[in-house]
C-alpha positions as CSV (number, residue, x, y, z in Angstrom):
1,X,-12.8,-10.3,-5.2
2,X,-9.7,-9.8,-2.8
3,X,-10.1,-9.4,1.2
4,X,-8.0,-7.2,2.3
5,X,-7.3,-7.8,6.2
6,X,-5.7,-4.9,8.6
7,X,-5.1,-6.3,11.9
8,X,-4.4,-3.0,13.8
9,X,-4.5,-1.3,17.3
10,X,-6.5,1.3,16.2
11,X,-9.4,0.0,13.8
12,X,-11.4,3.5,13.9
13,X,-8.1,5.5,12.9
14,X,-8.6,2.9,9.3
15,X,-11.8,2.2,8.8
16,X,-13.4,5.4,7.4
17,X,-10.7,5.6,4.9
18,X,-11.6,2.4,3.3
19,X,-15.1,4.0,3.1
20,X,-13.8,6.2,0.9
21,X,-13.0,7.4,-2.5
22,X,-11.8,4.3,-5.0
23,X,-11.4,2.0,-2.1
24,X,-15.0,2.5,-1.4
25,X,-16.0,2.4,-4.8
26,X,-14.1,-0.9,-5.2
27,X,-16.3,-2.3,-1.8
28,X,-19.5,-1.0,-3.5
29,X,-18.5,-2.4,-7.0
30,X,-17.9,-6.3,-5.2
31,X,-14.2,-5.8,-6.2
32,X,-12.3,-5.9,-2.8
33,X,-13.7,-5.9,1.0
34,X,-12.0,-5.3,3.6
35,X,-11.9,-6.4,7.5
36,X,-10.6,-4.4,9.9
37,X,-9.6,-6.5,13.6
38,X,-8.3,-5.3,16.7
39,X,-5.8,-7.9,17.6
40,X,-6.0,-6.8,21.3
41,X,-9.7,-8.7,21.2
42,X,-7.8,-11.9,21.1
43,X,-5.6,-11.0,24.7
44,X,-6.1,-13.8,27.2
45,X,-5.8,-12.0,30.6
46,X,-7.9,-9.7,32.2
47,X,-5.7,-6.4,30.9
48,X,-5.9,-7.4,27.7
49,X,-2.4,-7.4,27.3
50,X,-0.4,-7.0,23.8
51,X,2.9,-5.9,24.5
52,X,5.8,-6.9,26.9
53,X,9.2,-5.4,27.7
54,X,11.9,-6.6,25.8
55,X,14.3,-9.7,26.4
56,X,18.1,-8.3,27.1
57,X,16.5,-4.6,28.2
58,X,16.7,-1.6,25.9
59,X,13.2,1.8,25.7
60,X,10.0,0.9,24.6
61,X,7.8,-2.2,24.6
62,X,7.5,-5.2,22.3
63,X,3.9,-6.6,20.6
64,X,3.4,-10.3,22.1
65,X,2.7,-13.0,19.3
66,X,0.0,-15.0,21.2
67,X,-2.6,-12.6,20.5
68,X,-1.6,-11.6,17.2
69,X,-1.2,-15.4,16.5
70,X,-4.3,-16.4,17.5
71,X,-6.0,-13.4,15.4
72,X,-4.9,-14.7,12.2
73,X,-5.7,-18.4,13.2
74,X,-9.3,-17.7,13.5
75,X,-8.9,-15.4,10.4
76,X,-7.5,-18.0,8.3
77,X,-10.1,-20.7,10.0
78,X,-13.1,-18.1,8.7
79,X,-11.3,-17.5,4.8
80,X,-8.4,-19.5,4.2
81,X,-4.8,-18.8,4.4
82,X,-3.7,-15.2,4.0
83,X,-0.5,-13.5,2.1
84,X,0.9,-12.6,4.8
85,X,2.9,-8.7,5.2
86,X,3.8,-6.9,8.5
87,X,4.7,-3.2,8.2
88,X,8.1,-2.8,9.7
89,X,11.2,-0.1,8.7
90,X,13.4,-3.1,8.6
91,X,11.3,-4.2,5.8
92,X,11.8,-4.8,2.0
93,X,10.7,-1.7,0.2
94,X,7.0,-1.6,-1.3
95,X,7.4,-1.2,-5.1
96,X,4.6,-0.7,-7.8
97,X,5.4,-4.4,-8.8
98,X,4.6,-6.0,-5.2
99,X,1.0,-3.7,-5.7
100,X,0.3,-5.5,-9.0
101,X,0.6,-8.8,-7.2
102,X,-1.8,-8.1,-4.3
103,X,-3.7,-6.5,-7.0
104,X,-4.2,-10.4,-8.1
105,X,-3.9,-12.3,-4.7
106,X,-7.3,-13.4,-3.2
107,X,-6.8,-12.3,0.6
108,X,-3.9,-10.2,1.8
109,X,-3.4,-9.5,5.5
110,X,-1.7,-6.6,6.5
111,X,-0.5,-6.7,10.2
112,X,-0.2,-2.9,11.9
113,X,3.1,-2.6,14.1
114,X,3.3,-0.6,17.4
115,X,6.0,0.2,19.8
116,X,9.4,-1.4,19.0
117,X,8.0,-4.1,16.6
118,X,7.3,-7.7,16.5
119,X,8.4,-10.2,18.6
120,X,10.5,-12.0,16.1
121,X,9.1,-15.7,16.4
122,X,5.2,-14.4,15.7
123,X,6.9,-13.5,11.7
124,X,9.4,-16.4,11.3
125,X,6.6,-18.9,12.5
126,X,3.7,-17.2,10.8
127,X,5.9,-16.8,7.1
128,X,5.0,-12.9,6.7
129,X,7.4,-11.0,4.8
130,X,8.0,-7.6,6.0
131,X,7.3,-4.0,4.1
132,X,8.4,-1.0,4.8
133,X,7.3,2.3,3.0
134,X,10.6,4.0,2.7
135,X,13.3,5.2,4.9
136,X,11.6,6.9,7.8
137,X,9.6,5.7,11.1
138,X,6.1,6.0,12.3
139,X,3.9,5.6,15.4
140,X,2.7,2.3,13.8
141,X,1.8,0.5,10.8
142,X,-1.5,1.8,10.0
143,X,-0.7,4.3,7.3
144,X,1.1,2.2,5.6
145,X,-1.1,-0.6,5.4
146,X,-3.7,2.3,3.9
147,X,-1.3,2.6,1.2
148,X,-0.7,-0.8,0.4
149,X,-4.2,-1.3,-0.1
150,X,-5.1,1.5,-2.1
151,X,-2.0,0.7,-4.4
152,X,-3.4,-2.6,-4.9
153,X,-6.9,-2.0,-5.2
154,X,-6.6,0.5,-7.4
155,X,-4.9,-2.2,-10.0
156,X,-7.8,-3.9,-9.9
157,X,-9.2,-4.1,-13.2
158,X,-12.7,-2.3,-13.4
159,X,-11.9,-0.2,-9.7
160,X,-11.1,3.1,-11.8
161,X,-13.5,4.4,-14.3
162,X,-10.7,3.9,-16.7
163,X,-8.2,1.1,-16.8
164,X,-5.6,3.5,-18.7
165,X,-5.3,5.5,-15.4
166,X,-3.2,2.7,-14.2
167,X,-1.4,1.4,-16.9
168,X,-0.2,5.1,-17.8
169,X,0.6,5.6,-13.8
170,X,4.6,6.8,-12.6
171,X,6.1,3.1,-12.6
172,X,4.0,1.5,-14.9
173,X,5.4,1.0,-18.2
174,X,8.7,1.2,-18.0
175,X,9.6,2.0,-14.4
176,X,9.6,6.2,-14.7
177,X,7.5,8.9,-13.7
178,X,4.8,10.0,-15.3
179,X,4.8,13.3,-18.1
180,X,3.5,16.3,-16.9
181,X,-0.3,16.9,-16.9
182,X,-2.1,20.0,-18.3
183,X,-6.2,21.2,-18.3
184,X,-8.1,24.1,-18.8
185,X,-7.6,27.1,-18.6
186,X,-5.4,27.2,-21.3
187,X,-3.0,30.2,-19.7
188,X,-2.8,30.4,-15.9
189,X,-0.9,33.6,-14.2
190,X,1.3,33.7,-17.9
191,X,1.9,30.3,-18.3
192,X,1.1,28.0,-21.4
193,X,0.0,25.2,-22.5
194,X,2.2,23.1,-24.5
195,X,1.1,23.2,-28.0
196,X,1.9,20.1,-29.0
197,X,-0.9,19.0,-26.6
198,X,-2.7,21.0,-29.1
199,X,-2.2,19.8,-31.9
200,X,-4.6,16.7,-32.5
201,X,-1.4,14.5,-34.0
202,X,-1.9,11.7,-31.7
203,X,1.6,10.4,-32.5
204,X,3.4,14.1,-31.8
205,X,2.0,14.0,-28.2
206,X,2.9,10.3,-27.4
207,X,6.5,11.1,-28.3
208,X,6.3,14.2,-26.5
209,X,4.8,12.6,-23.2
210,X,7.6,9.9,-23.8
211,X,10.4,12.4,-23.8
212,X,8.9,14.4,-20.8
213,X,9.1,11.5,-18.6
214,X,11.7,10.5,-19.2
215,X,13.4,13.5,-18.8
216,X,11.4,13.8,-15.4
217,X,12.8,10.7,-14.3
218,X,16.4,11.4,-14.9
219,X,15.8,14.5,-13.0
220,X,14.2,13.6,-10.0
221,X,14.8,9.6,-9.9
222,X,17.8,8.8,-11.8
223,X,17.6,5.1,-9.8
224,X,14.8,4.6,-12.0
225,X,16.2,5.9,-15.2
226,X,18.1,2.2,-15.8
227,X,16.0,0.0,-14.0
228,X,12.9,-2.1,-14.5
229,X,11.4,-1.2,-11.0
């Protein structure tokens, strides 16, 4: 089973989320569990303090690393040491082969940003490596830590009622996107069905899914079209 830690601000913004859907079914199944803690609980003064202007001036205000520090200390007293990631823009991209790792680690904290960051010391002294979603900025880290689980959990092996879904999943084999999909009814508003899919030769629709993504990939993300991911 993986624990999946979110140390956020806002712990009723992510909690009912992980209550639902797969990650839900992957609590209920014993296959992940998560722990949500507000890393404001662990501010010494009376104001409960997490954030500070920044050194050398400049908008906005800074997280502190004592309390997030001492968060993850008594974490990692209570479990064991953690894989460490902070959500951050200045972060390496998440890719589909980071999820397949976490997907095998056995705890994985995900620490929530807010305001203009981290105070850089509370990363280089703690080891996290930094994420970032893509090339955009939010209010703070806690949709992207959402993400990062699900991507993850969903990996699992028994979390999804079948383990195909996954392996067949845009940048799974191969890197690409994923073919088109098709279901009943068989002519919406004038458009068809392929007939190939059809057909019943098994080995007709394999190649045609084949050539369909890949064509989709070329299209839409010709970065893929060479690359491993």
């Amino acid at each position: 089973m993986t624990l999946f830690a979110i140390l956020t601000l806002f712990p009723d913004a992510v909690e009912p989320y992980l209550g639902a859907s797969i990650l839900g079914i992957a609590q209920e199944k014993g296959l992940a569990r998560y722990q949500c803690v507000n890393f404001r609980d662990f501010a010494r003064d009376r104001h409960r303090t997490v954030d500070d202007r920044p050194f050398g001036g400049g908008p906005g205000m800074v997280l502190r690393p004592e309390p997030i520090a001492a968060c993850i200390e008594w974490l990692e007293q209570e479990h064991g040491t953690f894989r460490k990631l902070a959500l951050c823009p200045a972060g390496k991209p998440f890719r589909q082969s980071m999820a397949e790792e976490l997907s095998k680690d056995e705890r994985v904290l995900l620490l929530c940003g807010r305001y203009e960051g981290y105070d850089q010391r509370l990363l280089d002294e703690l080891g996290f490596e930094t994420i970032s979603l893509g090339d955009y900025v939010l209010s703070g880290g806690e949709l992207g830590a959402l993400a990062i689980t699900e991507a993850a959990v969903r990996l699992i092996p028994g979390v999804l009622g079948d383990n195909r879904s996954a392996i067949e999943d845009s940048f799974q084999e191969g890197g690409g996107l994923d073919h088109p999909h098709f279901t009943r009814p068989r002519n919406w508003r004038g458009r068809e069905v392929p007939e190939v899919l059809f057909s019943g030769n098994h080995k007709s629709i394999r190649e045609w899914r084949a050539k369909e993504a890949q064509q989709r990939t070329r299209e839409r993300r010709p970065d893929l079209a060479d690359s491993d991911n």
